[in-house]
C-alpha positions in Angstrom: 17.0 -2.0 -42.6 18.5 -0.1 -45.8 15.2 0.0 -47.2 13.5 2.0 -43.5 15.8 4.3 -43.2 16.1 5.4 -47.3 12.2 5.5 -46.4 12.6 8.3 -43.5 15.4 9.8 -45.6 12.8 10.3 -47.8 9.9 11.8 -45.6 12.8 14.2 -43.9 13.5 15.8 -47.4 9.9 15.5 -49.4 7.3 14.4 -46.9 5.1 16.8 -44.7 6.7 20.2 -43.8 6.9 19.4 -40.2 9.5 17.4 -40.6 12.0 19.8 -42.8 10.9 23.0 -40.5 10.0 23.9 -36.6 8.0 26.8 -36.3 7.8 27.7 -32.8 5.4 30.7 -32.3 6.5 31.6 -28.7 8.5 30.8 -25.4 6.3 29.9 -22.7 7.7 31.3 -19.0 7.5 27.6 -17.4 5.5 24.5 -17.9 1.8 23.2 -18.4 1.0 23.2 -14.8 -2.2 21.2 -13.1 -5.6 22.9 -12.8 -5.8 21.4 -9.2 -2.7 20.7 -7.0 -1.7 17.1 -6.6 -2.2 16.1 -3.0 0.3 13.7 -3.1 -0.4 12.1 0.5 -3.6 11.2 -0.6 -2.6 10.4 -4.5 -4.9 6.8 -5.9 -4.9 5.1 -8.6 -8.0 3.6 -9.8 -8.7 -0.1 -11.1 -11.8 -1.3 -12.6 -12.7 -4.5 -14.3 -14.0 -5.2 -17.7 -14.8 -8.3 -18.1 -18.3 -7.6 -18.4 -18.1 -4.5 -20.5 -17.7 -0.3 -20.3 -21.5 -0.3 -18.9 -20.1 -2.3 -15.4 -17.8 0.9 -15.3 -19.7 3.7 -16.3 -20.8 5.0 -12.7 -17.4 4.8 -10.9 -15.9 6.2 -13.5 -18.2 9.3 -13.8 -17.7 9.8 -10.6 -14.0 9.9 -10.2 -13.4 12.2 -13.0 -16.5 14.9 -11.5 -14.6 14.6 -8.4 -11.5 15.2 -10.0 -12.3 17.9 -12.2 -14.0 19.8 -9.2 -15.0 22.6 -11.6 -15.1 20.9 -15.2 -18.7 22.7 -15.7 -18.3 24.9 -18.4 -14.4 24.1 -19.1 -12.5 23.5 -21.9 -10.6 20.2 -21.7 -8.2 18.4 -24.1 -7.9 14.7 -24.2 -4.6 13.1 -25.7 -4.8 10.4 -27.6 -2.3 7.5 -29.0 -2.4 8.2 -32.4 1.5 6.9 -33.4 0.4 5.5 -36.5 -2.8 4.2 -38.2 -2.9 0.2 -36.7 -5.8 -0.5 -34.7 -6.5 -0.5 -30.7 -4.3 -1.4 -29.1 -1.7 0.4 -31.1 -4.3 3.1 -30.7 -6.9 4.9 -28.8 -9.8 2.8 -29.5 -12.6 4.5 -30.8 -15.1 3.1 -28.8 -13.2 3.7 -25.3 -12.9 7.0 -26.3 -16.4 8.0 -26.9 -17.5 6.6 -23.6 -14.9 8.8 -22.2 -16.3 11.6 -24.1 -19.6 11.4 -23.2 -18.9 11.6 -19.6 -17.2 14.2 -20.1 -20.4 16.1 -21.9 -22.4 14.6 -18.9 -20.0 16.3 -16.3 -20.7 20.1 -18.2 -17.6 20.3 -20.2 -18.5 23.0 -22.7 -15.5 22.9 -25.4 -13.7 19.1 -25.6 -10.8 18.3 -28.1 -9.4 15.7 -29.1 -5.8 15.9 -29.9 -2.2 14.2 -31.2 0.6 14.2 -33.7 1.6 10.9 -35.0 4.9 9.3 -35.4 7.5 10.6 -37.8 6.8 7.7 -39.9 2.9 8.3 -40.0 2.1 12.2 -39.9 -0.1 13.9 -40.8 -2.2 12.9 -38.0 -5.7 14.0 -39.8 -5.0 11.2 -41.8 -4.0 9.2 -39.0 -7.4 9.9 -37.5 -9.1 9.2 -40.4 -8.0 5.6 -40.5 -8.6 4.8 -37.3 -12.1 5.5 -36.9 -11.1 8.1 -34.6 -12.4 11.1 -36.8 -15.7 9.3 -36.7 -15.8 8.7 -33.3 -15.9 12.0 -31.5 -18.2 13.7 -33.7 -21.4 15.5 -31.9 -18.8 15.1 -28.9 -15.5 17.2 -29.6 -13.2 18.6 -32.4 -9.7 16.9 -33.5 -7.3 19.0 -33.1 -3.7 17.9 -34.7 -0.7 19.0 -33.1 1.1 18.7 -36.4 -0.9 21.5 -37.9 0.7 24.0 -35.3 0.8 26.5 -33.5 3.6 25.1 -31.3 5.4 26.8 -28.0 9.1 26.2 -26.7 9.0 25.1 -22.7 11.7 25.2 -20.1 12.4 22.3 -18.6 15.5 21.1 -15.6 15.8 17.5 -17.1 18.8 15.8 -17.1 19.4 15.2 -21.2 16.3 18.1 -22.0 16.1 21.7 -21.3 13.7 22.7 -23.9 10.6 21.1 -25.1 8.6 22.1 -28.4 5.3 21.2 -27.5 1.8 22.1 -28.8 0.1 25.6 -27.6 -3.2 24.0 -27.4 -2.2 22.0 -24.0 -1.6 25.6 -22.8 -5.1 26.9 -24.2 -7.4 24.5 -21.9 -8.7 24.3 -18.6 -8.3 20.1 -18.2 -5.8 17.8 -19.7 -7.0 14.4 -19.6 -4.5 11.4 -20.8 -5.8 8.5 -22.5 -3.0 5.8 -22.7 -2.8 1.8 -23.9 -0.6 -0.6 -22.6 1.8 -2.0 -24.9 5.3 -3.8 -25.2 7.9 -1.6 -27.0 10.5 -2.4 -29.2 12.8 0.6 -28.7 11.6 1.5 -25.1 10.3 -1.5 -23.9 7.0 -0.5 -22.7 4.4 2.1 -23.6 1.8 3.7 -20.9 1.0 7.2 -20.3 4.4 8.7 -19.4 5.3 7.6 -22.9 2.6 9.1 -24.1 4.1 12.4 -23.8 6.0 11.9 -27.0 3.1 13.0 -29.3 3.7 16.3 -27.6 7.0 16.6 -29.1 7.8 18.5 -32.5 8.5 16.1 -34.6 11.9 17.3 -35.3 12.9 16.8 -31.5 11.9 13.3 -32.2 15.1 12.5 -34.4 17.3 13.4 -31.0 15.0 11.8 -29.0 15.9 8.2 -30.3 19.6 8.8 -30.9 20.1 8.0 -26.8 18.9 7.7 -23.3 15.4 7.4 -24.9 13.8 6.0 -21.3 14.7 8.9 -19.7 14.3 11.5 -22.4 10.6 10.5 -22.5 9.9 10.8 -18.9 11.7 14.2 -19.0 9.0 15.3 -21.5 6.6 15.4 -18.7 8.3 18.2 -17.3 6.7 20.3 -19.6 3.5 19.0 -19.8 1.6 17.7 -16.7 -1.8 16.0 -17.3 -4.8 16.3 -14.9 -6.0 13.3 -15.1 -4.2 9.8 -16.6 -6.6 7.1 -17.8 -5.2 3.6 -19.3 -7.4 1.4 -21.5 -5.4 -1.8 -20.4 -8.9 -3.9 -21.8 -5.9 -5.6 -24.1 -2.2 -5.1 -24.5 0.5 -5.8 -26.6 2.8 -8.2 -24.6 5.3 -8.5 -27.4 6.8 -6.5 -30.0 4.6 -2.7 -30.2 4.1 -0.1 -30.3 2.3 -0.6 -33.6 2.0 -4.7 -34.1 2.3 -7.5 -31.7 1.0 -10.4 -29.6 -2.5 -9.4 -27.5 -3.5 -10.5 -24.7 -7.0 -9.6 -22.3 -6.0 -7.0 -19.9 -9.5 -6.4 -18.8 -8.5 -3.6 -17.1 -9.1 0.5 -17.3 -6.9 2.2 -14.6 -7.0 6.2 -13.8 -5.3 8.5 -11.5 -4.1 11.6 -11.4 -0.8 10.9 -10.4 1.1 9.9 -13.8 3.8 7.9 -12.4 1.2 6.2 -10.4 -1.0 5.0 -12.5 2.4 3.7 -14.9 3.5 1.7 -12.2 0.3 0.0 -11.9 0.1 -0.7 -15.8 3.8 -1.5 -15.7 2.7 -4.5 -12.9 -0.1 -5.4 -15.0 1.9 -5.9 -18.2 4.6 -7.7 -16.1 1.7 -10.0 -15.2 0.7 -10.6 -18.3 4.0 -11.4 -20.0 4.7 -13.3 -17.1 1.4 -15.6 -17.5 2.5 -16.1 -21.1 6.3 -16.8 -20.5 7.6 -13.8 -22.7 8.8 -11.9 -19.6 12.2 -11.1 -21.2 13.9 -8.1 -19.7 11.2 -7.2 -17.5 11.7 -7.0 -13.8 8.8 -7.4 -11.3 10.1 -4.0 -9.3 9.1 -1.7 -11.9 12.3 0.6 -10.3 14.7 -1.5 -11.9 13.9 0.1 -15.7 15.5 3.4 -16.4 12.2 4.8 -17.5 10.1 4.8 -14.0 13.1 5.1 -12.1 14.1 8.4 -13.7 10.3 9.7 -13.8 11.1 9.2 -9.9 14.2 11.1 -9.8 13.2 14.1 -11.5 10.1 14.6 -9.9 7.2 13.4 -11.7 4.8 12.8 -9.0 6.1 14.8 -6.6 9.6 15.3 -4.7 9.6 13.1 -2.2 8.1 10.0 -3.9 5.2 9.2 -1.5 3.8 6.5 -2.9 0.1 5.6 -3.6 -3.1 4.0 -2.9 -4.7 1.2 -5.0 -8.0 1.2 -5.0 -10.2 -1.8 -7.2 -13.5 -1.0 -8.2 
């Protein structure tokens, strides 16, 4: 323990500058808004199988994002990634899931695609991160990285209960699509990890420090005030079901979910990784009403999804 923290002491003081400095070029007037409204009476979340591999999924899934991204011909689009630290899928994007993502994308008419993140405090610089993934090899002929942690960054608004401002990355601001890419995975510190969680590689590094001191469940659904994604796809094909978000035990998921609803498509990776832990006998804290942890149930009360909660529609491809 005395050892970790002398080790971030460290970083804080000699490590990359964006941990000593936050150099926020601008205050954006509100938050990254949706491209296309959410129609919340009609809201879905996706579920395909994948058993049999990414081909078996390839056509429904081409299909749901054209029909989501009405007019992604000719767009720019920026795909998030989980790039926390340098351990392999599924303590990150997997390089190969995210190529077949990418090349749909190219097949749809997107005209400018980037790639983008900024690792954990413990990990940055992300280009690095990237590096040792396989990510970096992954998406070229497809997109361009972009790393957070090499700036510009924006300050956002935000009416959360424990945020009110949010340092996040211009580039979300600079595109015409932003598209989610999410693993599931057991948490230490907040228990789970889907694509509300996610949201923390927007953050400014320096936020980050705050951001674990308390209320950390609701602090990171908060961060998707700021920052609303168009589209929110979960490589579930294996997840951590304990420990994470970097090392733990794996089990076969077999599952990609996607929706454009964000709290949506969590509650349905939340009931997958309940199953999972469940089959295995390391439930532990975890609830089968996904309501009764702070996280969902605060992404609920501020809004993320809509105001009122509506609900959804599973649909299993």
């Amino acid at each position: 323990m005395i050892k970790r923290l002398l080790k971030k002491a460290w970083r804080a003081a000699f490590g990359p500058e964006i941990l000593r400095r936050k150099v926020v070029s601008c205050s954006m007037p509100g938050p990254r808004r949706r491209k296309n409204a959410l129609d919340l009476g009609a809201s879905t979340v996706f579920r395909m199988e994948t058993k049999r591999g990414l081909d078996t999924i390839t056509a429904p899934l081409l299909k749901i994002l054209q029909e989501t991204l009405q007019s992604i011909s000719g767009s720019r689009v920026l795909v998030k990634l989980n790039l926390n630290t340098a351990d392999p899928y599924p303590a990150s994007t997997s390089p190969d899931f995210l190529a077949f993502v990418l090349r749909m994308l190219k097949d749809s008419g997107a005209s400018d695609i980037l790639v983008g993140d900024c690792s954990s405090i413990k990990a940055v610089p992300t280009r690095s991160v990237a590096g040792k993934t396989g990510i970096a090899n992954a998406v070229k002929g497809l997109a361009r990285v972009v790393c957070f942690d090499e700036g510009p960054w924006v300050s956002v608004p935000v009416k959360g209960f424990f945020l009110k401002e949010v340092t996040v990355p211009k580039a979300v601001f600079e595109v015409d699509y932003l598209i989610c890419i999410a693993n599931i995975k057991s948490h230490m510190e907040a228990d789970f990890s889907f694509g509300l969680k996610l949201a923390v590689g927007f953050m400014h590094p320096m936020e980050r420090y705050l951001l674990h001191r308390d209320h950390l469940a609701e602090k990171c659904a908060e961060i998707n005030l700021a920052v609303q994604p168009d589209i929110t796809i979960i490589d579930g094909r294996r997840a951590f079901i304990t420990g994470g978000p970097d090392l733990g035990r794996i089990a076969e998921g077999d599952t990609i979910l996607m929706g454009e609803n964000p709290l949506a498509v969590d509650l349905e990776a939340y009931r997958l990784l309940y199953r999972l832990k469940e089959s295995q006998g390391v439930r532990g804290i975890f609830e089968e009403d996904p309501f009764m942890h702070p996280h969902l149930r605060h992404a609920r009360r501020i809004g993320i999804g809509g105001i009122p909660w509506q609900g959804y529609k599973e649909v299993a491809l």
